[in-house]
C-alpha atoms as an extended CHARMM CRD file, in Angstrom:
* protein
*
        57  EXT
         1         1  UNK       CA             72.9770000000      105.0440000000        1.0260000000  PROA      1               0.0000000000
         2         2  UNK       CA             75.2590000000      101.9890000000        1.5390000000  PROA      2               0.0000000000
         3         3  UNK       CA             74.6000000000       98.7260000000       -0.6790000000  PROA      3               0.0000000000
         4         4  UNK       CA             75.3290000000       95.8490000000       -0.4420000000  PROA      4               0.0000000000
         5         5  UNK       CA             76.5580000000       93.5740000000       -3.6740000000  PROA      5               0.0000000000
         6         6  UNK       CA             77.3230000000       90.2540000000       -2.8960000000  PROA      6               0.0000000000
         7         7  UNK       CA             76.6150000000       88.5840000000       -6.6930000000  PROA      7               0.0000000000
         8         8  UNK       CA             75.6090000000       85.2680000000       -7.0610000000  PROA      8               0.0000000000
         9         9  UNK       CA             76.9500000000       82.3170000000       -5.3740000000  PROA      9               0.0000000000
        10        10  UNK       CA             79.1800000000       79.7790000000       -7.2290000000  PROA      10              0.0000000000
        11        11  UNK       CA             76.0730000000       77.5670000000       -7.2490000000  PROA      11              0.0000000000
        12        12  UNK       CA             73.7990000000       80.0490000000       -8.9710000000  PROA      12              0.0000000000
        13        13  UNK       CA             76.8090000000       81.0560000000      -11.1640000000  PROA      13              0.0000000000
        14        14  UNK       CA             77.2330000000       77.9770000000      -12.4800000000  PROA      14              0.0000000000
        15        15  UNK       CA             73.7920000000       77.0330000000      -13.1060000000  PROA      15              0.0000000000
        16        16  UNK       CA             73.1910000000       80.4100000000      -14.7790000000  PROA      16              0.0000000000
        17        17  UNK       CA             76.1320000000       79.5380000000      -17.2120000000  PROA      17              0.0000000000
        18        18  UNK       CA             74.5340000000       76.1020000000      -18.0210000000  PROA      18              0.0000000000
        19        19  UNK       CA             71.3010000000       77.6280000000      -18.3370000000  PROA      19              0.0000000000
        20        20  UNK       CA             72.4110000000       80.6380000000      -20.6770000000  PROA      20              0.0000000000
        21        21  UNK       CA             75.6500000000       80.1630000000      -21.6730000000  PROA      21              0.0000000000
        22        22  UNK       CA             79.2520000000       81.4320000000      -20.8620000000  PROA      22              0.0000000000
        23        23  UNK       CA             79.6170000000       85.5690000000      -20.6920000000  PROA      23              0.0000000000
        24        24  UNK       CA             81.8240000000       85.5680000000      -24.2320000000  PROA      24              0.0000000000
        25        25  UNK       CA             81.8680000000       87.3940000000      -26.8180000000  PROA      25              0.0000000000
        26        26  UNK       CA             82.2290000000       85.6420000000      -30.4730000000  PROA      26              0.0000000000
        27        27  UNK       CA             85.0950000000       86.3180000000      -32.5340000000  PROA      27              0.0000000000
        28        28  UNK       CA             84.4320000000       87.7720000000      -35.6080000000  PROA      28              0.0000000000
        29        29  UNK       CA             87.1640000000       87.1820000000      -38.5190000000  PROA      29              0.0000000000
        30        30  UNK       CA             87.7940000000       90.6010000000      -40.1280000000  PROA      30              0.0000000000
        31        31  UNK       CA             88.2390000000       91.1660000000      -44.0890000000  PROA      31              0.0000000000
        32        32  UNK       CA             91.8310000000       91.7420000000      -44.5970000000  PROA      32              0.0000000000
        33        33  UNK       CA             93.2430000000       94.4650000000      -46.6460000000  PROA      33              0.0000000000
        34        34  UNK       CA             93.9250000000       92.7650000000      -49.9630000000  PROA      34              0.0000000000
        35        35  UNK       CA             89.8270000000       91.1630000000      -49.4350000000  PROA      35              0.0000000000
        36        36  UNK       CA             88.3670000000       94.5110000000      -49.4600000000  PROA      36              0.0000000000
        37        37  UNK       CA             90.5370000000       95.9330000000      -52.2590000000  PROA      37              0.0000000000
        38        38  UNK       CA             89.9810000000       93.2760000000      -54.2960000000  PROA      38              0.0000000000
        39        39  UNK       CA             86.3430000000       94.0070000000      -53.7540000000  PROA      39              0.0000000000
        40        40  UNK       CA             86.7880000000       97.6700000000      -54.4080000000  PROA      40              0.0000000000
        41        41  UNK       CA             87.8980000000       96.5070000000      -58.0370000000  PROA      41              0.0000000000
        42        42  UNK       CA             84.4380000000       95.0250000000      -58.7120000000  PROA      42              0.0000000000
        43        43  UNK       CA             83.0150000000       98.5610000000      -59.0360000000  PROA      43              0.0000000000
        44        44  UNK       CA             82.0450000000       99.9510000000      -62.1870000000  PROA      44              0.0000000000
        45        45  UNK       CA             83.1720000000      103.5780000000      -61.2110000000  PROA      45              0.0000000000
        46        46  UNK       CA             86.4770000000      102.0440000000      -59.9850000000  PROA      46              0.0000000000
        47        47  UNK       CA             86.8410000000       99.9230000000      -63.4020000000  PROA      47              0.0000000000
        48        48  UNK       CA             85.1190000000      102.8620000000      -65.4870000000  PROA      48              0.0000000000
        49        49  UNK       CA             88.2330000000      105.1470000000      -63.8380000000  PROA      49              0.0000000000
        50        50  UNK       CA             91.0030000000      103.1200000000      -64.0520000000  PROA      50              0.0000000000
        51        51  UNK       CA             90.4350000000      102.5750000000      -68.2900000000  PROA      51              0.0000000000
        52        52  UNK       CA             90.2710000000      106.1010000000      -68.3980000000  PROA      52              0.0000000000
        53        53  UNK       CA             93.8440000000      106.4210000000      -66.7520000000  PROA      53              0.0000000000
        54        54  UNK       CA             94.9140000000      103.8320000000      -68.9550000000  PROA      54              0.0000000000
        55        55  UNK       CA             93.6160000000      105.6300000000      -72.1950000000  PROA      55              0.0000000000
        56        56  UNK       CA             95.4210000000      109.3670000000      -70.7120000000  PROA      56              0.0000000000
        57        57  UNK       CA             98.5380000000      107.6680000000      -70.0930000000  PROA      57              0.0000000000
């Protein structure tokens, strides 16, 4: 079986990029590592652990 793929034209290219948009993908901003270790210290288990290394020491 042979086919044939031609695409669209640069008319119907353009006018489907008008229509719906450009073929992109949206950046997405990423939590750094400092963000999601200062989350991690908003856990209780995290805060519960750390007083009782505190309290050993």
């Amino acid at each position: 079986m042979k086919y044939n793929y031609l695409g669209l034209s640069a008319a119907e290219a353009e006018k489907s990029r008008s229509e719906h948009g450009a073929n992109d993908l949206a950046s997405i901003k990423g939590e750094s590592f400092y963000d999601k270790l200062k989350q991690n210290f908003k856990d209780p288990i995290i805060i519960i652990l750390i007083v009782a290394l505190v309290i050993i020491l």
